[in-house]
N, C-alpha and C positions, 0 to 999 in steps of 0.2 A: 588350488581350491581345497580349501578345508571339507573334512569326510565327515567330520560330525552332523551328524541329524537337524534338518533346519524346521522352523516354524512354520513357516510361510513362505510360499512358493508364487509368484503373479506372474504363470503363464501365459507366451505366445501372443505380448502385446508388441507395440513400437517403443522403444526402450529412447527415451531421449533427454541427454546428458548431457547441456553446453559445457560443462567444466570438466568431462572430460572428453570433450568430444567426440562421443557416442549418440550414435542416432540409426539405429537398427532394431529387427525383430530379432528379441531377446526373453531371455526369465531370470526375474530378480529374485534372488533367496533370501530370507533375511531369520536371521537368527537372535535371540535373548534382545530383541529389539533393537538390532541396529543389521547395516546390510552385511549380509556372507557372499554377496559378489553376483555377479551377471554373467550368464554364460546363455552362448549363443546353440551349445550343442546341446541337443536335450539327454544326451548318450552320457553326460558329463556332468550330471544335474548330482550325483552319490547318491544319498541313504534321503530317501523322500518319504519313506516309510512314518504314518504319522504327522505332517504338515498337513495346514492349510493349504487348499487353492486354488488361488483366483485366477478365475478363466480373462483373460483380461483382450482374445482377439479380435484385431479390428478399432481394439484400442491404441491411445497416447499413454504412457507409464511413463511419470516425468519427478525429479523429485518434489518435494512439499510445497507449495507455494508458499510464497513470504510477502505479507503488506508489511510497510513500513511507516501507512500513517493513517490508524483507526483512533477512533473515539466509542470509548466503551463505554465513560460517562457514571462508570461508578472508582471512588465514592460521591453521593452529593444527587445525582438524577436516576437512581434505580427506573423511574418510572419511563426511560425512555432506553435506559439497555443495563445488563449488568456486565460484566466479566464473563459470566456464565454463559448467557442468554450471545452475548458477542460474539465469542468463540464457537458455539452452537452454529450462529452463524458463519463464521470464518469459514469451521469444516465443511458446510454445505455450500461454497464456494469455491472449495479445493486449497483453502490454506491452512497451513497447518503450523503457521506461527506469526504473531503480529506485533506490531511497534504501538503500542497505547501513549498517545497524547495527554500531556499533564492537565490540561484547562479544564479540572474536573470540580469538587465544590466537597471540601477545600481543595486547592488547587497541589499539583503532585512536585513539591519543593522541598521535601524534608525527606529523612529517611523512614520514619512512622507510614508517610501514603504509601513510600516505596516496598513497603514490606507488606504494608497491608492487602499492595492490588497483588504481589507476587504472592502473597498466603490463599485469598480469591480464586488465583489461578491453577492451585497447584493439583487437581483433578479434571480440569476442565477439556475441552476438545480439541484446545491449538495450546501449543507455547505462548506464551505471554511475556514480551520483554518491554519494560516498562522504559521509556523516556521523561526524563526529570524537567523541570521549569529553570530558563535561564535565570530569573528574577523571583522574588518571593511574590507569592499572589499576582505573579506575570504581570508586575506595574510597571516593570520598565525601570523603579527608581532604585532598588539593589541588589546585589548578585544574591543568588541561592549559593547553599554550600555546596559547593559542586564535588567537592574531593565526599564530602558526606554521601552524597547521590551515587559515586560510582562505585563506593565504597560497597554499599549493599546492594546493586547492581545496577545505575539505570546505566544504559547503553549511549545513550544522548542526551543532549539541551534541546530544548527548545519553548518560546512564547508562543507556541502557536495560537494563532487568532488574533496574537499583536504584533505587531513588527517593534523591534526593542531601539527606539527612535534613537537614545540619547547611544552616541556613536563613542563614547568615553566605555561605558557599560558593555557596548557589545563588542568592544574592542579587548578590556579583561575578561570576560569569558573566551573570547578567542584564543586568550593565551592559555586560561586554565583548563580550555578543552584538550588543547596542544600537550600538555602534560598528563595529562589522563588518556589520550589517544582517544577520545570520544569527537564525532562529527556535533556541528553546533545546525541544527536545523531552523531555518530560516523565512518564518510568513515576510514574505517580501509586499510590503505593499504598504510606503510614505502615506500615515498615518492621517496629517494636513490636510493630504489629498482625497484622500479616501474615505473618511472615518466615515462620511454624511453620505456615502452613493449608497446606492441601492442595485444596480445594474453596469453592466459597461457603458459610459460614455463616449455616447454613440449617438448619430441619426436615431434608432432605434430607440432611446434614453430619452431625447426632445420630444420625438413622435408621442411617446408615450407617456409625457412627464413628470419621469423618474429622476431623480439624482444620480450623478452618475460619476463611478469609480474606475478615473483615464487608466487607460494602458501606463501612461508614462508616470503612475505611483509606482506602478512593476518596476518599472524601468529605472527609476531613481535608485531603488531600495537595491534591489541585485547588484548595480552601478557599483554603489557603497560598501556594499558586504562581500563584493569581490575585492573591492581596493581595502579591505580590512583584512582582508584571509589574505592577500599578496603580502602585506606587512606582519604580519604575526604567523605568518607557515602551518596556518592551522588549517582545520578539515571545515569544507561549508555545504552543507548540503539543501539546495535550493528547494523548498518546499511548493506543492502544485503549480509549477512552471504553465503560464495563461497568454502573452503575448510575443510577438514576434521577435521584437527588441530586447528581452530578457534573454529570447533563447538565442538571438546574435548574442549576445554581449558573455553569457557562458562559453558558446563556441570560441568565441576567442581566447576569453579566459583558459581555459583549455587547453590551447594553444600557444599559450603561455607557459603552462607547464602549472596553475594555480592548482590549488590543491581540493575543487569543486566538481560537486557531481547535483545532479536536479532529478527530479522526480515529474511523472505528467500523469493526468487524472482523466479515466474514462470518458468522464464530460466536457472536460475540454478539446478532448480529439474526434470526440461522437456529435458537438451540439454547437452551436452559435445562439449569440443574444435572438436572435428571429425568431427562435422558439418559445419565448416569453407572449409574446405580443399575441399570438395564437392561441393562448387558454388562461393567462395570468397563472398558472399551476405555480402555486410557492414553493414547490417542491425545485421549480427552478431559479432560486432564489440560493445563493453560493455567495465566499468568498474564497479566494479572489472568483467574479465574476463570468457568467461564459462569459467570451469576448465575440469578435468578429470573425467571418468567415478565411478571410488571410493570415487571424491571428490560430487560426485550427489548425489553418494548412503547416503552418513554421510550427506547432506542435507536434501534428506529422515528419517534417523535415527532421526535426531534431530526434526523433525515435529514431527515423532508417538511419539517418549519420553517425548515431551514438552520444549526440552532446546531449540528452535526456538517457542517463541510465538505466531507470527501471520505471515501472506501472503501480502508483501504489492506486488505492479505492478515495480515499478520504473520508472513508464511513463515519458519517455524522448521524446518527437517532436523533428525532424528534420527536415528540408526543404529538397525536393527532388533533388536539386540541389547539398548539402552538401555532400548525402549519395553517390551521383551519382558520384565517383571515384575510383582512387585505393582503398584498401581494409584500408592500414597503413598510409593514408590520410584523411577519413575518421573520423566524431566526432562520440566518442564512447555515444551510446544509445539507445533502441527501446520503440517503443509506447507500452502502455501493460494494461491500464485501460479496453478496450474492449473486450479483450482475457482471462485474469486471470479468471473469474468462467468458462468459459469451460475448463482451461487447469487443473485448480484444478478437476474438474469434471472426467477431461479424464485421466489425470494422477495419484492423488495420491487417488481419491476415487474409482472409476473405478476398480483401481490395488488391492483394498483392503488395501492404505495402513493408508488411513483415513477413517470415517464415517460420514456421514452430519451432525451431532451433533460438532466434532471435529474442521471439516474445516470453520465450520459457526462461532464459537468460535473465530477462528482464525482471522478472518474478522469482527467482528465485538466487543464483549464484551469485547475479552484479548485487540486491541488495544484503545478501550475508556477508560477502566481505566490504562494502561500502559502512556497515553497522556491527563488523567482526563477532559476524551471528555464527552458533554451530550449523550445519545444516546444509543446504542447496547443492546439497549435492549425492550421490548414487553409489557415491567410491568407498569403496570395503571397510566397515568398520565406521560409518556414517550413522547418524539418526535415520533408524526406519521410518522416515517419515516422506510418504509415497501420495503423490495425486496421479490418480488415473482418471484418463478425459475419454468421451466420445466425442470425437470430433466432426462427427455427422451426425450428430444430435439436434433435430429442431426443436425447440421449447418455445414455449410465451411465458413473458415473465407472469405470475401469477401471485399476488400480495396474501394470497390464507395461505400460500406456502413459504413463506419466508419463516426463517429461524428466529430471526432479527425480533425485539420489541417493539420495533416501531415501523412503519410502513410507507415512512417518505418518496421514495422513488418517482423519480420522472419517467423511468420504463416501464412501469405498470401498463399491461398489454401489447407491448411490442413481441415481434417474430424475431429467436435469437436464433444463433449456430454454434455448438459446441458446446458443451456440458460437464460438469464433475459426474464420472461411475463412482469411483469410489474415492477415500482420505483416508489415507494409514497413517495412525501416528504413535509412532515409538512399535512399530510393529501391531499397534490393534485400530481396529476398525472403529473408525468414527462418525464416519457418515456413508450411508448406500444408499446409492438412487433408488428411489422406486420406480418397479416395472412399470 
């Protein structure tokens, strides 16, 4: 243990560390903004003289949580979140660094956006690592300059919002991800089939009649971009993994030894199309779609087994304007950075069907090295960047407190469990609950 004088001290919480397989009451020190080490004995703590600290008992001290698939929505829609206003929110949901989706206006395929959302960020309350567009203006019809993207940073490709049909196209980005070491992330969802749904097609879909977006677009699209990433040995990172048959068809791949990993989305593991029909709330209005009660469950399945890697939000802003119509009018998305660790809390650990070792994993270590982020981790000489939970925190979600600019959420009013205390990032405090 180094004897130099530390900053900040987060006493006498549960110290919990999938990567390095730590999971004990402990105190983390952290120094010139990055960790001076964890120690178990308080007799061993040196020269505290001068530090901050935070009482953290009774709490979870986990490191910084990490989304890997938000929508911050500037430049081009200020009026529904900025950078700033995002991140604001991230921290008050316990992340302290996120994956911003290119589908912004103009869309993020050059290195001009790339600089410009990384200049936005560079005071703000999370890390901000920007992912580029496979295609210029995400049309599908030609590649972005991707060596340009990685160049000045982005960390990933991706269409999100389109799935990039023509299989020539998403075949050379395959390759030219493979030589950057960048993952090609993936809205998996045959276009043909889908473009015109509005809902899962489903009983539910007829009863109520909506157009409706089958499972088996899911299922086609994965199919294909498994059998592309087989051929080209590139990285495929399956974006809000929704039906049962996608998450077979990864398991295997997997199994295979393919070089893919998937992501799963609060509302797909928390809700089914049922909850539509119940209030028409547009705020349940998504792509890819809830799906079916079976299709939740095999979302669940593939969390405990591991063939769904990590938890992202898919934080979409909308203006209250936007949401404010028919239901098939409607732009499909909901906010979700402020919600995810209570839903994860209430639903899949709660149920028993994760462990806080598991879920923490999920959120932070699997997607730093899945997107070869700094961070997710506790180990000496790391980014101070600390989420501390209460984890017998009951909250109701509440909409005048969101950070967020926009207020879409389907959880407005529900009873959660588990909560962000604090966000440390790079050593300073960025977000505390209020008493």
């Amino acid at each position: 243990m180094n004897n130099a004088p530390v900053d900040m001290i987060i006493s006498g919480g549960r110290v919990i560390d999938p990567a390095l397989g730590f999971g004990k009451d402990a105190h983390v020190l952290i120094r010139n903004g990055a960790i001076a080490g964890i120690e178990s004995d308080v007799q061993k703590l040196g020269d505290t003289s001068g530090a901050t600290v935070i009482d953290a008992s009774g709490k979870l001290v986990v490191p910084g949580l990490i989304d890997i698939h938000v929508h911050l929505r500037e430049p081009g829609r200020e009026d529904e979140e900025t950078v700033e206003s995002g991140c604001r929110a991230a921290a008050a949901g316990g992340f302290t660094a996120v994956c911003c989706m290119p589908n912004t206006s103009p869309r993020i395929d050059n290195q001009e956006t790339v600089m410009f959302v990384q200049d936005r960020a560079k005071n703000a309350d999370a890390r901000v690592y920007v992912v580029g567009a496979i295609t210029k203006g995400s049309e599908g019809k030609e590649l972005s300059e991707i060596g340009d993207l990685v160049k000045v940073g982005a960390v990933a490709i991706t269409d999100d919002g389109h799935w990039v049909e023509n299989s020539e196209i998403m075949r050379r980005a395959m390759e030219y991800s493979k030589m950057f070491n960048i993952p090609v992330m993936d809205h998996a969802e045959e276009s043909t089939l889908c473009a015109s749904g509005i809902m899962n097609e489903s009983f539910e879909s007829t009863r109520l009649g909506l157009r409706g977006r089958p499972a088996v677009g899911e299922e086609i699209a994965v199919m294909r971009d498994i059998a592309l990433c087989r051929a080209t040995g590139a990285r495929l990172h399956i974006q809000h993994l929704s039906t049962r048959r996608a998450v077979e068809a990864v398991r295997a791949a997997k199994a295979e030894g393919i070089r893919v990993t998937t992501e799963a989305c609060p509302h797909h593991f928390v809700l089914t199309d049922e909850a539509i029909a119940k209030e028409f709330n547009t705020c349940l209005r998504v792509n890819p779609p809830l799906r079916s009660a079976d299709d939740r469950e095999a979302i669940i399945e593939g969390l405990i087994d591991g063939t769904i890697d990590c938890i992202a939000s898919d934080h979409a802003p909308h203006a209250q304007e936007e949401k404010d119509c028919e239901f098939d009018l409607a732009p499909p998305g909901m906010i979700g950075l402020e919600t995810t660790l209570g839903l994860v809390k209430t639903y899949l650990i709660d149920k028993g069907y994760l462990n806080w070792a598991d879920a923490v994993a999920k959120m932070t270590i699997n997607p730093a090295k899945m997107f070869n982020l700094p961070g997710g981790t506790l180990k000496t000489g790391s980014p101070a960047d600390i989420t501390i939970i209460d984890p017998d925190a009951s909250w109701t979600v509440d909409q005048s407190k969101f950070r967020s600019m926009s207020r879409n959420s389907p959880f407005i009013g529900w009873k959660l469990q588990g909560q962000v205390y604090r966000t440390i990032l790079g050593g300073r405090v960025v977000f505390e609950r209020e008493a």
